[in-house]
C-alpha positions as CSV (number, residue, x, y, z in Angstrom):
1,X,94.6,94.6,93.3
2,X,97.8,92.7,94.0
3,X,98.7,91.3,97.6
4,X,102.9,90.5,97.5
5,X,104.2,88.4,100.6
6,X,107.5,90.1,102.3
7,X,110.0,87.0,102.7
8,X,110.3,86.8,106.6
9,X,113.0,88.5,108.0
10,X,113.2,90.5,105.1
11,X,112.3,94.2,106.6
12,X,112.6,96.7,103.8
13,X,112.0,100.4,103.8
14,X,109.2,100.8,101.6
15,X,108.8,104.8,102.5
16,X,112.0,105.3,102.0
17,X,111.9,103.3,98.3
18,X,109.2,105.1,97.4
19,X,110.6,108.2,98.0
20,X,112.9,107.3,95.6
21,X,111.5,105.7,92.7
22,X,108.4,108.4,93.1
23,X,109.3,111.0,94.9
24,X,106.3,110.5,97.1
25,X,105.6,110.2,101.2
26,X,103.3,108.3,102.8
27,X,102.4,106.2,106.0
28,X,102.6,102.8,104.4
29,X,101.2,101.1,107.2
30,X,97.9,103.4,106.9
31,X,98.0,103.3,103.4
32,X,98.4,106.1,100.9
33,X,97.7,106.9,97.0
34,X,99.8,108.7,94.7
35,X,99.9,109.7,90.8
36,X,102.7,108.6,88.7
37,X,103.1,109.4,85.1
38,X,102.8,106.8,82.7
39,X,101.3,104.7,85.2
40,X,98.2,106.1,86.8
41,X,96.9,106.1,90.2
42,X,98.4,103.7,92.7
43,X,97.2,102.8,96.5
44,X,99.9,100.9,98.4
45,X,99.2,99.5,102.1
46,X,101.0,97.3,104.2
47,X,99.5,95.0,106.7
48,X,101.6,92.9,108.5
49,X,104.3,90.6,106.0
50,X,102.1,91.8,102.8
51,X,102.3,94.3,100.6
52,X,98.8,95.4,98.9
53,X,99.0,97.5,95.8
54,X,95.9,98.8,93.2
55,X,97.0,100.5,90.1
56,X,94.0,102.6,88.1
57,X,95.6,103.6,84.5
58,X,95.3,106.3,82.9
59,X,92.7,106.0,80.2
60,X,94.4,107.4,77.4
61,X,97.5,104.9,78.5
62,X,95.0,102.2,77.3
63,X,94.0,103.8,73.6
């Protein structure tokens, strides 16, 4: 699991980036997981200024 620190006063739209990049929606602040392709599983929460992500890869990604 990576923790990333949001620069203060930096207030991006992570919902709305992911949506993009993915195609996924989700409650950030709850935290939500998703599947992408290539990648695996990922769990993204936010919790105040940081940014928590866990990435599971796809076994076969790893042969």
């Amino acid at each position: 699991m990576r923790v990333y620190t949001i620069k203060r006063g930096y207030n991006p739209d992570l919902e709305k980036i992911l949506e993009e990049y993915f195609g996924v929606k989700g409650d950030v602040e709850k935290g939500f997981s998703f599947y992408a392709d290539g990648i695996g599983r990922i769990f993204i929460k936010r919790e105040k200024s940081s940014i928590m992500i866990d990435i599971k890869e796809n076994p076969s990604r790893c042969k």
